[in-house]
N, CA, C and O atoms as CSV, one atom per row, in Angstrom:
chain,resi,resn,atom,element,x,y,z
A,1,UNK,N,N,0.855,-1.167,0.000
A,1,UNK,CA,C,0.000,0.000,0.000
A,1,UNK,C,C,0.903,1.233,0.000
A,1,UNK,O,O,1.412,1.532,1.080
A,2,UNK,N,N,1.235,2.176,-1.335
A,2,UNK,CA,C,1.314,3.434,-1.516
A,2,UNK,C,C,0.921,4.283,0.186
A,2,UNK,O,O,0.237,3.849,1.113
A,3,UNK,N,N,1.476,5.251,0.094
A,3,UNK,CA,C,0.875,6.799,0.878
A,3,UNK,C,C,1.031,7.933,0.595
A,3,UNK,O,O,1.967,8.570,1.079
A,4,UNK,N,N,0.089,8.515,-0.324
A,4,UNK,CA,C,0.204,9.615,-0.607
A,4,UNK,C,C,0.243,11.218,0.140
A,4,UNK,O,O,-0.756,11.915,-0.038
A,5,UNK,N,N,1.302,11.742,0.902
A,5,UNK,CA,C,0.829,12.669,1.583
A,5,UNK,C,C,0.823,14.147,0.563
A,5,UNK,O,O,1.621,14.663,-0.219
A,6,UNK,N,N,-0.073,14.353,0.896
A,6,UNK,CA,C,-0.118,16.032,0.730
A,6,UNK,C,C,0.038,17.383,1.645
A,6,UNK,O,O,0.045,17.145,2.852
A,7,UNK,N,N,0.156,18.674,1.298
A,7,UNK,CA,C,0.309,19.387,2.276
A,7,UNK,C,C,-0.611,19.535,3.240
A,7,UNK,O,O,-0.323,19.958,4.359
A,8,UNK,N,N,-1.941,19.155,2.834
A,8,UNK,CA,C,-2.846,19.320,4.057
A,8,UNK,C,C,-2.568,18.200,4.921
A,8,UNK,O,O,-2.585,18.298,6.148
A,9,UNK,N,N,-2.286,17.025,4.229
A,9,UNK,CA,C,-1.989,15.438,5.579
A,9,UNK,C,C,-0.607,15.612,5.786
A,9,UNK,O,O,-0.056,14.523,5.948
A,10,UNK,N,N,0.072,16.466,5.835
A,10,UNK,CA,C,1.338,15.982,6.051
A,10,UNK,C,C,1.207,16.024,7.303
A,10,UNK,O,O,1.103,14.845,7.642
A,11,UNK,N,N,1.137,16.812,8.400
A,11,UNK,CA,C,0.823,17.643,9.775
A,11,UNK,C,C,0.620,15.702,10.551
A,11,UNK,O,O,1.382,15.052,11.267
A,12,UNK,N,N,-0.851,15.340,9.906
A,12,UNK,CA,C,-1.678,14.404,10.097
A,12,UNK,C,C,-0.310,12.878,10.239
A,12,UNK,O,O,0.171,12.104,11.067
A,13,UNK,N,N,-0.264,13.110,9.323
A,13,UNK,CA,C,0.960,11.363,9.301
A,13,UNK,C,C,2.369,11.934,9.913
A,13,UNK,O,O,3.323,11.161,9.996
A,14,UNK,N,N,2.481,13.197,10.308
A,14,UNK,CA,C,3.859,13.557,11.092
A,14,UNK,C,C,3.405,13.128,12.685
A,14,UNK,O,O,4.111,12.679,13.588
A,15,UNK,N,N,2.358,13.355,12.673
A,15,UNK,CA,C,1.567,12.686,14.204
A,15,UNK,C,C,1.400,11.705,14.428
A,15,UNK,O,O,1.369,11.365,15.611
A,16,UNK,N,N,1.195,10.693,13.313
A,16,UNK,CA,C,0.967,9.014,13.396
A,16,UNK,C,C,2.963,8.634,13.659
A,16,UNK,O,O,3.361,8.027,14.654
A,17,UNK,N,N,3.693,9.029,12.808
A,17,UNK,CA,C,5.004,8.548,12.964
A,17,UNK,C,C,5.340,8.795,14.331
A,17,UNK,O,O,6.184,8.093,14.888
A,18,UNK,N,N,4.551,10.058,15.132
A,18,UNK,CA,C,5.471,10.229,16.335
A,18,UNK,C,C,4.399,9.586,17.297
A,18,UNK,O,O,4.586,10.016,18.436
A,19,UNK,N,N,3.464,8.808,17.242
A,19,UNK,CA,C,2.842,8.030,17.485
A,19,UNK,C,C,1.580,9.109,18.536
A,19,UNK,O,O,1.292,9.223,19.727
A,20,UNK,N,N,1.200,9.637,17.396
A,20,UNK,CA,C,-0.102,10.630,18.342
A,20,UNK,C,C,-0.905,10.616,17.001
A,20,UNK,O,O,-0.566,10.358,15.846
A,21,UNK,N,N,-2.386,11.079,17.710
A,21,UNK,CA,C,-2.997,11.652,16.677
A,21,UNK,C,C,-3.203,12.865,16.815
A,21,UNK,O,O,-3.426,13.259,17.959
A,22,UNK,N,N,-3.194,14.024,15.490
A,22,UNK,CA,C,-3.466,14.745,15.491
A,22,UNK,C,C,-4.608,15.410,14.713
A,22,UNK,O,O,-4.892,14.999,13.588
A,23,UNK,N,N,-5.221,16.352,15.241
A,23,UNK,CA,C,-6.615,16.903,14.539
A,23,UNK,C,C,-7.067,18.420,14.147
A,23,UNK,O,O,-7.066,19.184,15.113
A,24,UNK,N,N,-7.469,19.016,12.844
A,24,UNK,CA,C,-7.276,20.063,12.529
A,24,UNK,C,C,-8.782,20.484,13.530
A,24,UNK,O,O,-9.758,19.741,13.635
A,25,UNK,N,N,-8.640,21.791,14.157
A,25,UNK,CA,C,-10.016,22.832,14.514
A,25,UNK,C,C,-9.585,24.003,14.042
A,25,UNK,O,O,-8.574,24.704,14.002
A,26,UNK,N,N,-11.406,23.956,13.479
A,26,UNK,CA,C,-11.765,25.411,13.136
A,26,UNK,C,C,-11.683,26.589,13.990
A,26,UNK,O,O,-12.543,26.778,14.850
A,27,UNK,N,N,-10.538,27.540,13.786
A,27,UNK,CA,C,-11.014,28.517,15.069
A,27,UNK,C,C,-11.645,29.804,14.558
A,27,UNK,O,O,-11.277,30.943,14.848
A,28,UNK,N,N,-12.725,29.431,13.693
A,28,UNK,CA,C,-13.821,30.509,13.825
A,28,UNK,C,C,-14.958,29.696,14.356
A,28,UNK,O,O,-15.788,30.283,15.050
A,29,UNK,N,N,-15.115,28.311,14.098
A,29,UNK,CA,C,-16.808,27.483,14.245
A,29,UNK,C,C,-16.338,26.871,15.446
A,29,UNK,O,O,-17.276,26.598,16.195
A,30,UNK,N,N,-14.874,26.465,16.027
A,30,UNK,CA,C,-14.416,26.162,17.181
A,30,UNK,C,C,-14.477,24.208,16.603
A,30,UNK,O,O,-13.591,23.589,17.193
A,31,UNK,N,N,-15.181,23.442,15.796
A,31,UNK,CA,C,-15.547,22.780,15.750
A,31,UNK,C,C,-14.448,21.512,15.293
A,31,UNK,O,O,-14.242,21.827,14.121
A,32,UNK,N,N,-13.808,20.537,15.487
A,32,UNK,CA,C,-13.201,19.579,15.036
A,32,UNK,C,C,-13.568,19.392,13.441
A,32,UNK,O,O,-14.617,19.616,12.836
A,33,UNK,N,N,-12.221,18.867,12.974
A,33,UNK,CA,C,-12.177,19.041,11.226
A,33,UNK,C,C,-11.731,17.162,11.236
A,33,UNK,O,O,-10.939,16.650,12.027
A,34,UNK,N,N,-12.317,16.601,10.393
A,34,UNK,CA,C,-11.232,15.569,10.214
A,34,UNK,C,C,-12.099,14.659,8.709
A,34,UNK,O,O,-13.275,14.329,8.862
A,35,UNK,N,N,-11.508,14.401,7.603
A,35,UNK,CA,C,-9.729,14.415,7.483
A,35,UNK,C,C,-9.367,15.600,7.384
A,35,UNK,O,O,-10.213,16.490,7.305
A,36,UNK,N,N,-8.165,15.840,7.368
A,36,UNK,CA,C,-7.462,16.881,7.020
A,36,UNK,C,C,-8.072,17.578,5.739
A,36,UNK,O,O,-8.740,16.988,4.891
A,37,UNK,N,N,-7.800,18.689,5.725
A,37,UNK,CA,C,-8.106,20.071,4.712
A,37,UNK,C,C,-7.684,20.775,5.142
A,37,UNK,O,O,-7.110,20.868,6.227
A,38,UNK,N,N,-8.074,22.084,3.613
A,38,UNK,CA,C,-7.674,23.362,3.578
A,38,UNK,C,C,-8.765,24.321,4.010
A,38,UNK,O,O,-8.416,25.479,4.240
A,39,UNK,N,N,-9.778,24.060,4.122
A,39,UNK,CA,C,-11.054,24.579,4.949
A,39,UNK,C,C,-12.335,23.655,5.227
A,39,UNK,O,O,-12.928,22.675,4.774
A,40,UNK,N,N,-12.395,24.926,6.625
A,40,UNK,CA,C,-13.384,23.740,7.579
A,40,UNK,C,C,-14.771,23.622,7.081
A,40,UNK,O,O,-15.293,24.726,6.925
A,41,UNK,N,N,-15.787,22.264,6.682
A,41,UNK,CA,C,-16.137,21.698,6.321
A,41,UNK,C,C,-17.743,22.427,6.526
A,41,UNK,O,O,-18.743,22.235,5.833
A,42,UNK,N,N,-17.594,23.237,7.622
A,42,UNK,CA,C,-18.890,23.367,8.474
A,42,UNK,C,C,-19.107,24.768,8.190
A,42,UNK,O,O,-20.240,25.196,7.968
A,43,UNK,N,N,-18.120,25.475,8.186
A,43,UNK,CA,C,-17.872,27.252,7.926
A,43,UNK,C,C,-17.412,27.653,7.076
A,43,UNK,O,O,-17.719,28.782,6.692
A,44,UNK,N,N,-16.374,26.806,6.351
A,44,UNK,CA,C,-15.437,27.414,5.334
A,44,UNK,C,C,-14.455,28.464,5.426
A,44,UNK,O,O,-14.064,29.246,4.559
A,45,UNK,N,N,-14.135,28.342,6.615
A,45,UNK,CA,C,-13.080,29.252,7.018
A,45,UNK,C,C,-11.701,28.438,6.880
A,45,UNK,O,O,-11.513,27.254,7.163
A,46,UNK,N,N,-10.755,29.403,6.356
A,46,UNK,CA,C,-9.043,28.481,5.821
A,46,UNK,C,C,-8.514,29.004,7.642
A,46,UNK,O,O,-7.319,29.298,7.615
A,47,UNK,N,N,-9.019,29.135,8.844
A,47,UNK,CA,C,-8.480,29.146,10.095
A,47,UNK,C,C,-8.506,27.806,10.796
A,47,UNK,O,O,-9.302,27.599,11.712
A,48,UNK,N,N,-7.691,26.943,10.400
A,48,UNK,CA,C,-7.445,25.662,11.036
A,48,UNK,C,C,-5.901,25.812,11.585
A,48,UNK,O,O,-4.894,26.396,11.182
A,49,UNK,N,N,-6.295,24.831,12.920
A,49,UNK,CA,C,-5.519,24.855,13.740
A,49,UNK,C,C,-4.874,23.377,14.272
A,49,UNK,O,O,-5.869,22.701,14.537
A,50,UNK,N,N,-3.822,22.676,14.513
A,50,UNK,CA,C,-3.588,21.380,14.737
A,50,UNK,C,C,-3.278,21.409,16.150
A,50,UNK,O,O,-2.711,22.201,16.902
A,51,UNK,N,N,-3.947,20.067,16.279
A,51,UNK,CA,C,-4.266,19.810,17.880
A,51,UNK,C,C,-3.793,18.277,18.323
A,51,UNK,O,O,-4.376,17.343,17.773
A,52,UNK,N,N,-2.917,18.033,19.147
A,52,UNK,CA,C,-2.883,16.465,19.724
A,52,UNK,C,C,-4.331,15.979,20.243
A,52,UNK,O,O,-5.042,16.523,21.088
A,53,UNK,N,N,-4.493,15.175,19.736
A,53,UNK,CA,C,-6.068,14.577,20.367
A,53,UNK,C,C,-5.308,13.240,21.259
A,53,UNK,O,O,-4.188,12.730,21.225
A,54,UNK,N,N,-6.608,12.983,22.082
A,54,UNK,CA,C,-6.572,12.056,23.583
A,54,UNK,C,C,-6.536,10.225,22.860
A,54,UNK,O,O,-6.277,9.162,23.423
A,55,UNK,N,N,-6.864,10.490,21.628
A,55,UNK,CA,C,-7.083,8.544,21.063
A,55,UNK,C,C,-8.097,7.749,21.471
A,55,UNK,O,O,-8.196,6.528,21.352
A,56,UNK,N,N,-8.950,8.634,22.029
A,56,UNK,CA,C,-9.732,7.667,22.884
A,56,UNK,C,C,-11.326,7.762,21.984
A,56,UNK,O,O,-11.515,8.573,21.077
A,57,UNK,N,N,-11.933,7.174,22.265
A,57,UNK,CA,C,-13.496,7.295,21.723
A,57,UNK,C,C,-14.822,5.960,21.641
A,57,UNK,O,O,-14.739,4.994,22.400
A,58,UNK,N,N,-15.293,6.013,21.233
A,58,UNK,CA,C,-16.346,5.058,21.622
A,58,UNK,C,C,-16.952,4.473,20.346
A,58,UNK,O,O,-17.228,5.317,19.494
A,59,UNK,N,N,-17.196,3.282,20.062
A,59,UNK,CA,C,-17.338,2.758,18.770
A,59,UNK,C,C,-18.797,2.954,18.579
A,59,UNK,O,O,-19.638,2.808,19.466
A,60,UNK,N,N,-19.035,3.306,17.319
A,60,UNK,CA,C,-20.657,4.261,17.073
A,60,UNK,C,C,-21.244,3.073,16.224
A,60,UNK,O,O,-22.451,2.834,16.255
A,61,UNK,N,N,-20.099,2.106,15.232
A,61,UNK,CA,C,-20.729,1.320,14.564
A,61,UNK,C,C,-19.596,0.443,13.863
A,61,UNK,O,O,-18.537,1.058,13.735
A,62,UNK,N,N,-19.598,-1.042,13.317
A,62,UNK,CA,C,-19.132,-1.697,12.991
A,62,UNK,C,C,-19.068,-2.666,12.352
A,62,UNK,O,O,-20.237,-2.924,12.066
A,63,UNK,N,N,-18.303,-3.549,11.837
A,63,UNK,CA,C,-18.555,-4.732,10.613
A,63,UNK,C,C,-17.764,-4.997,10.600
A,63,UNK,O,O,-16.714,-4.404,10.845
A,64,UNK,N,N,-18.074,-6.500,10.160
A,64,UNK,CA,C,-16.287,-7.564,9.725
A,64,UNK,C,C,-16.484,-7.959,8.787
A,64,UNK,O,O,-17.550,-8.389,8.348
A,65,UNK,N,N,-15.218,-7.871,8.172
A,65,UNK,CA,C,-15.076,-8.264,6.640
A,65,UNK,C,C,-14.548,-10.012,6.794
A,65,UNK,O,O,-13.767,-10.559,7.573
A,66,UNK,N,N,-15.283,-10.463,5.802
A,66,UNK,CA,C,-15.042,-11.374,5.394
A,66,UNK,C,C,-14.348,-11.701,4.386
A,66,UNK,O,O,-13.534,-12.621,4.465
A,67,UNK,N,N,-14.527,-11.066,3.356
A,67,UNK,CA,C,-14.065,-11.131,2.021
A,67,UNK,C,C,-13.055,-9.309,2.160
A,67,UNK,O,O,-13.347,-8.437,2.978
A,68,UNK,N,N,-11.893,-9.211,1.093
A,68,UNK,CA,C,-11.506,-7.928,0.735
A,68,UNK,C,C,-10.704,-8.248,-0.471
A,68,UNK,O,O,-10.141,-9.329,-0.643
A,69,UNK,N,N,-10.685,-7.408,-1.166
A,69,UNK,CA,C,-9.643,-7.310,-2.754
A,69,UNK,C,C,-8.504,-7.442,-2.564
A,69,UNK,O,O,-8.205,-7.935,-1.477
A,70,UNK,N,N,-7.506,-7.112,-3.408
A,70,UNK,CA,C,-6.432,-7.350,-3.264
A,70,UNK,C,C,-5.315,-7.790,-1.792
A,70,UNK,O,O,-5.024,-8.765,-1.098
A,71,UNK,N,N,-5.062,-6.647,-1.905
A,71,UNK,CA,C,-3.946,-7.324,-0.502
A,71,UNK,C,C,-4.277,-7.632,0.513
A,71,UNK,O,O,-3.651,-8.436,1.205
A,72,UNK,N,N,-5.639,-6.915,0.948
A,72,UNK,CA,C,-6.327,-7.061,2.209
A,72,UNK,C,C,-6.842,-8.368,2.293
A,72,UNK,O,O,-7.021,-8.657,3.476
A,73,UNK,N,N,-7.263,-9.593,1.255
A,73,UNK,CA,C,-7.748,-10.612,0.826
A,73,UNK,C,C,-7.039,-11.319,2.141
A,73,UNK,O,O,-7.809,-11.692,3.026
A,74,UNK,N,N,-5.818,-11.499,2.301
A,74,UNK,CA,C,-5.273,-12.516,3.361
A,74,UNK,C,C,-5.366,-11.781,4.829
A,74,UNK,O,O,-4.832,-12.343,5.785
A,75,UNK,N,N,-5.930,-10.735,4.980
A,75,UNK,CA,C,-6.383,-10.166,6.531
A,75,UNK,C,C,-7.694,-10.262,6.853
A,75,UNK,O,O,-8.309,-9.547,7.643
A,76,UNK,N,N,-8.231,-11.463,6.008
A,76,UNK,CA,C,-9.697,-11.477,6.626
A,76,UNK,C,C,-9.470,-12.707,7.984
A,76,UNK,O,O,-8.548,-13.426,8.367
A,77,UNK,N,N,-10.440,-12.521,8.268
A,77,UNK,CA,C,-11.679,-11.822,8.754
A,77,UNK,C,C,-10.936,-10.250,9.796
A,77,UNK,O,O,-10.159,-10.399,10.739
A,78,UNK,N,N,-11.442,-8.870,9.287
A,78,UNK,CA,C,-10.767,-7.588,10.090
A,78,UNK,C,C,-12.487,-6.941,10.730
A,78,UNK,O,O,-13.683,-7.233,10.711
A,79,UNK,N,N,-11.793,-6.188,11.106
A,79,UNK,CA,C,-12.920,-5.445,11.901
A,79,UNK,C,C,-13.149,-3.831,11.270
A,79,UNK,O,O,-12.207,-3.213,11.767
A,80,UNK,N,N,-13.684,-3.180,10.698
A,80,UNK,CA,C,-13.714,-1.856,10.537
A,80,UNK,C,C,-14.741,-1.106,11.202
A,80,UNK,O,O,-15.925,-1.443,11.187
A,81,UNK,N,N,-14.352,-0.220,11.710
A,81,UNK,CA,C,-15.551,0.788,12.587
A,81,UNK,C,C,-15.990,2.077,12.802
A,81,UNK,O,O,-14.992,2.766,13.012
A,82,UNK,N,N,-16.639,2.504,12.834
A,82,UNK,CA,C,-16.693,4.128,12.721
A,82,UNK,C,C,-16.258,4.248,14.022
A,82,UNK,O,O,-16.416,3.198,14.644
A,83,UNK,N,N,-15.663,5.339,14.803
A,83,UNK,CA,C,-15.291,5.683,16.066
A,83,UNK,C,C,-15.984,7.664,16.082
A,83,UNK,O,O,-15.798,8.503,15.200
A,84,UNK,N,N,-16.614,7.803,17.160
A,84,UNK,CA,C,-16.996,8.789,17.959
A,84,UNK,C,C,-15.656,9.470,18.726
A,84,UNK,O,O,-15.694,9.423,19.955
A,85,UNK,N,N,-14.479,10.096,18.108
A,85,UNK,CA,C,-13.634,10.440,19.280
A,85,UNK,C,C,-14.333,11.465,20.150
A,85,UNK,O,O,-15.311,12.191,19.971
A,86,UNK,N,N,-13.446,11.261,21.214
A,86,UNK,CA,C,-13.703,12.254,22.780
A,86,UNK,C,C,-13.390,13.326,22.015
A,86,UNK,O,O,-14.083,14.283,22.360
A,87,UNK,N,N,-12.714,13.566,21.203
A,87,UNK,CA,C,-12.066,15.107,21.098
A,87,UNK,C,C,-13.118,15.983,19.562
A,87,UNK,O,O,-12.891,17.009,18.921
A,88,UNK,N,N,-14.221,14.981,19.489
A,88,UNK,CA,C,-15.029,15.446,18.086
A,88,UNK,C,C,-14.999,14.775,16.870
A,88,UNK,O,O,-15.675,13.764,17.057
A,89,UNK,N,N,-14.681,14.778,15.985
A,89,UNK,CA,C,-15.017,14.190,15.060
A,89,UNK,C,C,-15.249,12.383,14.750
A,89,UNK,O,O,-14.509,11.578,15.314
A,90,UNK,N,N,-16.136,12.018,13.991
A,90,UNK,CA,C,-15.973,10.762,13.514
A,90,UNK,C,C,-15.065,9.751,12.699
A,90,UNK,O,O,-15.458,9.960,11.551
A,91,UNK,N,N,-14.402,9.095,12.643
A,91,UNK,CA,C,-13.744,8.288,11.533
A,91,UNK,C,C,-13.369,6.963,11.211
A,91,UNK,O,O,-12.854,6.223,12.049
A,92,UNK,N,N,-13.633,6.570,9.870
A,92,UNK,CA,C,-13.282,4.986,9.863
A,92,UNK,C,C,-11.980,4.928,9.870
A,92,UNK,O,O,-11.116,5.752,9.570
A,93,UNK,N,N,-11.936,3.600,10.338
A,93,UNK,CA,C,-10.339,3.113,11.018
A,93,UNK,C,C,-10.625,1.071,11.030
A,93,UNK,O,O,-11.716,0.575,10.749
A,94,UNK,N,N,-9.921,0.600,11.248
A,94,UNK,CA,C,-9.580,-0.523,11.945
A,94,UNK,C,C,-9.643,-0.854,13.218
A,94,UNK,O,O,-9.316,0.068,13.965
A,95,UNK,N,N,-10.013,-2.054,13.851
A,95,UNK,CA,C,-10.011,-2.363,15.473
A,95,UNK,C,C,-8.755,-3.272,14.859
A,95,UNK,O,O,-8.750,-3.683,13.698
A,96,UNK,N,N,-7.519,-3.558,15.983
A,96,UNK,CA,C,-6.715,-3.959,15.966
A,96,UNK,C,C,-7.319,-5.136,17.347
A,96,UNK,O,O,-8.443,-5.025,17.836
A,97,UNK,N,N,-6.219,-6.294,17.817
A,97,UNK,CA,C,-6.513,-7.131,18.795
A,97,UNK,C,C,-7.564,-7.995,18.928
A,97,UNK,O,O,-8.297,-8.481,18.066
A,98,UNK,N,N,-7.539,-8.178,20.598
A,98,UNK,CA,C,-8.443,-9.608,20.583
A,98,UNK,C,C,-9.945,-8.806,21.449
A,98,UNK,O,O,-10.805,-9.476,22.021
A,99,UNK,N,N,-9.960,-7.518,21.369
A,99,UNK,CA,C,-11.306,-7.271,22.275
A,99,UNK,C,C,-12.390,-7.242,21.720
A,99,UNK,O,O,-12.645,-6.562,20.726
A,100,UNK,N,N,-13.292,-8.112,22.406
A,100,UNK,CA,C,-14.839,-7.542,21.610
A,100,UNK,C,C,-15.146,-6.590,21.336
A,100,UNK,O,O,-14.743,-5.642,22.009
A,101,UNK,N,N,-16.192,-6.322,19.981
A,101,UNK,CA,C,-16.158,-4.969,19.512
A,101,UNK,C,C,-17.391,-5.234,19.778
A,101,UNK,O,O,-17.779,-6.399,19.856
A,102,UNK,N,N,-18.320,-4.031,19.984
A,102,UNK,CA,C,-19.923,-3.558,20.241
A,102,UNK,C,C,-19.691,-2.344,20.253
A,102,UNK,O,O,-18.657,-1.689,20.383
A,103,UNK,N,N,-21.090,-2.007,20.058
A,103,UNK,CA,C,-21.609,-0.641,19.462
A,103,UNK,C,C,-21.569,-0.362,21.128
A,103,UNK,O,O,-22.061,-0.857,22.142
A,104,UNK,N,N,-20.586,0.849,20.726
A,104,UNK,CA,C,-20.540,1.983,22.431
A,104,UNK,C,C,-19.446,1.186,23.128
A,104,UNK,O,O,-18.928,1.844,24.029
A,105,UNK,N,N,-18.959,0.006,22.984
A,105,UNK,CA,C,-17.090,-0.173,23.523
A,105,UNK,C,C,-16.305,1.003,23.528
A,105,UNK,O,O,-16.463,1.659,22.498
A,106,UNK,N,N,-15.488,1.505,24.367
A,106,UNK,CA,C,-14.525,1.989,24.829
A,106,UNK,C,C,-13.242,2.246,23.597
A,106,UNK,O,O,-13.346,1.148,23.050
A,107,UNK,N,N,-12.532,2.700,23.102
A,107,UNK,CA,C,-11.499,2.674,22.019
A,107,UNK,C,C,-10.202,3.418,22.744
A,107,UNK,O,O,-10.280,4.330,23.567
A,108,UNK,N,N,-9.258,2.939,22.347
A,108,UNK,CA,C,-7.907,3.603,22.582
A,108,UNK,C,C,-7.224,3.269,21.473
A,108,UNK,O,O,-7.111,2.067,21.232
A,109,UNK,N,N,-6.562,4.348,20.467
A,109,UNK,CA,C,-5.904,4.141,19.364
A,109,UNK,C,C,-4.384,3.853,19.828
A,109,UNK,O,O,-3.770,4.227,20.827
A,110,UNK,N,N,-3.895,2.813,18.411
A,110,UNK,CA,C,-2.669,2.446,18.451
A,110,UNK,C,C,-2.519,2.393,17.188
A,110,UNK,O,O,-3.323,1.963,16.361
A,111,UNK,N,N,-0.855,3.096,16.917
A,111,UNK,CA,C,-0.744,2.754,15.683
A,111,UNK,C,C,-0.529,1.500,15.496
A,111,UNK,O,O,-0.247,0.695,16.383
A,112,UNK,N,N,-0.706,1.169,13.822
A,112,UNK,CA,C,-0.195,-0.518,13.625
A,112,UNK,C,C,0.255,-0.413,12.225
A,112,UNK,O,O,-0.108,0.543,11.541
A,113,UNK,N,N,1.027,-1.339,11.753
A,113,UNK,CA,C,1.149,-1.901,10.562
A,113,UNK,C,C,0.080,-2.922,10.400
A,113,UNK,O,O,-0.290,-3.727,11.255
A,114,UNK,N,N,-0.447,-2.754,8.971
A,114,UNK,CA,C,-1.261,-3.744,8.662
A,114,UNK,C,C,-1.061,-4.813,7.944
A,114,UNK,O,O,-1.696,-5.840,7.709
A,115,UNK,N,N,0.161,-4.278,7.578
A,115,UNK,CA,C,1.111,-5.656,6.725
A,115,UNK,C,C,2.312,-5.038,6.644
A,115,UNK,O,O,2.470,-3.826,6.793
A,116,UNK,N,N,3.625,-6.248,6.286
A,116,UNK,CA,C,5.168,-5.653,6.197
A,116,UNK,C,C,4.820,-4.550,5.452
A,116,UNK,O,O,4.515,-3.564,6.123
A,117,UNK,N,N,4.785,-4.453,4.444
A,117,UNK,CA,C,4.966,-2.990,3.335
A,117,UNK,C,C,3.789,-1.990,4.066
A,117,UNK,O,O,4.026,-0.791,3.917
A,118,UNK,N,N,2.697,-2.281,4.745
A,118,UNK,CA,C,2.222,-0.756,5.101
A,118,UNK,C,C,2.402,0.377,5.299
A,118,UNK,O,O,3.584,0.220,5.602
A,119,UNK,N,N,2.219,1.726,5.427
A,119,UNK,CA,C,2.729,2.568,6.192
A,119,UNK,C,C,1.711,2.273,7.716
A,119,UNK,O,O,0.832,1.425,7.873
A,120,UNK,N,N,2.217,3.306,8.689
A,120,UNK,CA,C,1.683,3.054,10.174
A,120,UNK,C,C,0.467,3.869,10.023
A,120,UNK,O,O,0.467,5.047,9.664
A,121,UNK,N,N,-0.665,3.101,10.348
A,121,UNK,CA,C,-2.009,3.933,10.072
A,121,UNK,C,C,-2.295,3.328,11.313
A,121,UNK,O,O,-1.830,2.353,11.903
A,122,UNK,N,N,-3.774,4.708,11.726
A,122,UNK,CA,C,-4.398,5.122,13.276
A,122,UNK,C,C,-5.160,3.712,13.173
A,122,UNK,O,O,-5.776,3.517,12.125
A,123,UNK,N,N,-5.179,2.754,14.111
A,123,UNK,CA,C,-6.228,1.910,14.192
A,123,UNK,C,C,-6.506,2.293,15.939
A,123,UNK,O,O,-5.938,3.124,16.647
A,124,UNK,N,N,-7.577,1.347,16.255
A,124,UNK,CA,C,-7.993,1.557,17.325
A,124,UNK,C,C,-8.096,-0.014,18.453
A,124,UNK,O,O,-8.321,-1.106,17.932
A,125,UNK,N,N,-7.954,0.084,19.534
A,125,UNK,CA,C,-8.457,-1.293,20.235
A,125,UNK,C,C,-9.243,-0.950,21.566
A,125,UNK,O,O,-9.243,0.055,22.277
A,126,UNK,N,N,-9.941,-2.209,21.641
A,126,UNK,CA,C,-11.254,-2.538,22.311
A,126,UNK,C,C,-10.253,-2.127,23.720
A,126,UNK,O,O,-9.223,-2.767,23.927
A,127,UNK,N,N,-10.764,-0.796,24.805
A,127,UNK,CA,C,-10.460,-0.665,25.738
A,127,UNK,C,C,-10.715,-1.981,26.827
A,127,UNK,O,O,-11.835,-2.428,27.074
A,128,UNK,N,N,-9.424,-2.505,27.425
A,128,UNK,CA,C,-10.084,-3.912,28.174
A,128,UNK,C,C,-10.868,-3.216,29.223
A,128,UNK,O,O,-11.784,-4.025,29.371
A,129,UNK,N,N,-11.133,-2.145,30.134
A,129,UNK,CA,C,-11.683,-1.905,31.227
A,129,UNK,C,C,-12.981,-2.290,30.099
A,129,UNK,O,O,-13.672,-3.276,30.356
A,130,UNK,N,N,-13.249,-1.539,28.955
A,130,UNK,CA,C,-14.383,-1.640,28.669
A,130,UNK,C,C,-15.571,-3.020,28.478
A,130,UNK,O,O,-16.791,-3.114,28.620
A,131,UNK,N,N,-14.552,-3.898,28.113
A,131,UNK,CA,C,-14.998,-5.379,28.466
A,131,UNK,C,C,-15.325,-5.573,28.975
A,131,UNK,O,O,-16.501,-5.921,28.866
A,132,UNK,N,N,-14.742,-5.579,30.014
A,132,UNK,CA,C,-15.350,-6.307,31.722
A,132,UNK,C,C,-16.399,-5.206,32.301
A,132,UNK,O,O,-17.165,-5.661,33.151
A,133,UNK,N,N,-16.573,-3.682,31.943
A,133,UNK,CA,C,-17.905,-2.960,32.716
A,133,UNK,C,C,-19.053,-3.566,31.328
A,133,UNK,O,O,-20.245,-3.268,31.401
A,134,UNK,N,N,-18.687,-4.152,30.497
A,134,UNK,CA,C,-19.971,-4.524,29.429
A,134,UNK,C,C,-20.379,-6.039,30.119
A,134,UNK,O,O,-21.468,-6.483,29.756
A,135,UNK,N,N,-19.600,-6.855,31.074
A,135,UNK,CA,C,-19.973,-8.114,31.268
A,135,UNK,C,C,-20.847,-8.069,32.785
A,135,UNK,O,O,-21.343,-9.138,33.140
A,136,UNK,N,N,-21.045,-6.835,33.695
A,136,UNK,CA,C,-20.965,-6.679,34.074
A,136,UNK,C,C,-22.916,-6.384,34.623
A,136,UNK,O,O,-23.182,-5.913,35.729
């Protein structure tokens, strides 16, 4: 898998290498931007600002692949999920590990490789506290 950065993601994958995520806000709408751009989505104002976000968030929705195309073909069965971060915005990503996934689990991002040649992309895993207050 290629990675194409541009000037608006560069900021974005300089944060994954140093193992954070980072997130553009609008500081006229105040509002979280994500993916990356050159204006915010909600206002259209070019006043974006980059922010370390917390990694954390809550899974809003999810699915496992069974089947995938090309390279991804030998990583089945994966997990993909929308995530609710704490810090605002939504985004699909990967669950990495062995935690159960359900709608409203707990998330803490980690980067990962998804194969030797990948680059390091944001995935997320099943917070274990969150396990055990769901069995509970």
């Amino acid at each position: 898998m290629e990675l194409t950065i541009t000037p608006e993601t560069r900021l974005f994958w300089d944060g994954i290498a140093a193992g954070e995520l980072r997130m553009q806000r609008c500081e006229n709408c105040m509002r979280a931007v994500f993916y990356p751009r050159s204006h915010c989505p909600h206002c259209h104002s070019d006043d974006l600002r980059w922010h370390v976000v917390s990694g954390q968030g809550t899974v809003h929705a999810y699915t496992v692949a069974h089947r995938a195309p090309g390279e991804f073909a030998e990583q089945t069965p994966f997990t993909l999920a929308l995530i609710d971060l704490d810090d605002g915005p939504r985004m699909l990503t990967r669950i990495v590990g062995d935690g159960r996934v359900t709608i409203g689990a707990r998330v803490t991002l980690e980067i990962a490789r998804l194969s030797p040649d990948s680059p390091e992309l944001p995935c997320f895993r099943v917070t274990p506290s969150a396990v055990h207050d769901r069995k509970k």
